[in-house]
N, C-alpha and C positions, 0 to 999 in steps of 0.2 A: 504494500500500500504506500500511498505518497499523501502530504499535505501542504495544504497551501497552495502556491501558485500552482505548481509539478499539476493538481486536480485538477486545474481549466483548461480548457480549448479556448482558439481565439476564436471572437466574435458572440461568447455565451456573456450574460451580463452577470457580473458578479458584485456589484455596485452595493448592496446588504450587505453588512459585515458577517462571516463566518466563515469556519475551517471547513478550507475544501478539502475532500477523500478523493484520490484517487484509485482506484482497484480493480482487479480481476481476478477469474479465478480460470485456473490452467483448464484446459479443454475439455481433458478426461473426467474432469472432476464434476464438468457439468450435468445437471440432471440426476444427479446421486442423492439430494438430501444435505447438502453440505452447505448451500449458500448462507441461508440463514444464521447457521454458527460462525462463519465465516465473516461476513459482515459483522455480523454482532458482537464479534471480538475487537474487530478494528474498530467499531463505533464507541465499547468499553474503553481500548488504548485511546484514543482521540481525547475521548470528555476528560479522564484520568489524566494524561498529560498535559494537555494545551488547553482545558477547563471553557471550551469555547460555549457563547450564547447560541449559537445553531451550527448546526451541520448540513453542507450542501454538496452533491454530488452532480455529477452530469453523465446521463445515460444515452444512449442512441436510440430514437424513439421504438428501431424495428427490433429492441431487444425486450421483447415485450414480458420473457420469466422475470431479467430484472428489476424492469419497472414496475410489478407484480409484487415480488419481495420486497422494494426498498419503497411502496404503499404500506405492505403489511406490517413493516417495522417501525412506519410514523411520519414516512417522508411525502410533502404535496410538491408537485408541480408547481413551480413558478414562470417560468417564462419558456421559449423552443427558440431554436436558431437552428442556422444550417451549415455547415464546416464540412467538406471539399466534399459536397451533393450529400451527404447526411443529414439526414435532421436529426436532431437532437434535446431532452430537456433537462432544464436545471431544475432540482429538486432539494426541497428546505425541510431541515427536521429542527425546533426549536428545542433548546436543551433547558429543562427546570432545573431547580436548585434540586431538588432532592436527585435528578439521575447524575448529578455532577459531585458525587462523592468521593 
């Protein structure tokens, strides 16, 4: 995983303050059951370390299991943009005080 700028693509607006995630998970591992712990570990190291007010990722729209997952874990849609014929959207998870332990 990366954070911070390393998270953006040009052309996404990231003008909100928060720690961008960037991540994936290796090929084979797709469709196993694994995303959700996976994410959810970097999202623990994220708030644990850098103690950010939200979390924003940016997904590729046609990747539709992970925009699926990263709904289910708490993240909305903010904005879409397109980066070299991809669409794409940025999504916002706001961090409360109690998950920032």
């Amino acid at each position: 995983a990366s954070f911070g700028a390393d998270g953006q693509l040009p052309g996404g607006d990231y003008a909100v303050p928060a720690l961008d995630i960037g991540l994936g998970l290796h090929p084979d591992r797709v469709g196993q059951g694994h995303g959700g712990a996976f994410v959810s570990a970097i999202m623990d190291f994220a708030i644990n370390t850098f103690a950010p007010q939200a979390l924003r990722l940016t997904v590729a729209v046609f990747n539709q299991r992970a925009l699926r997952l990263y709904q289910d874990l708490g993240f909305e849609g903010t904005t879409r943009f397109f980066h070299h014929q991809t669409e794409y959207l940025v999504m916002m998870k706001p961090i409360t005080p109690r998950q920032a332990r």
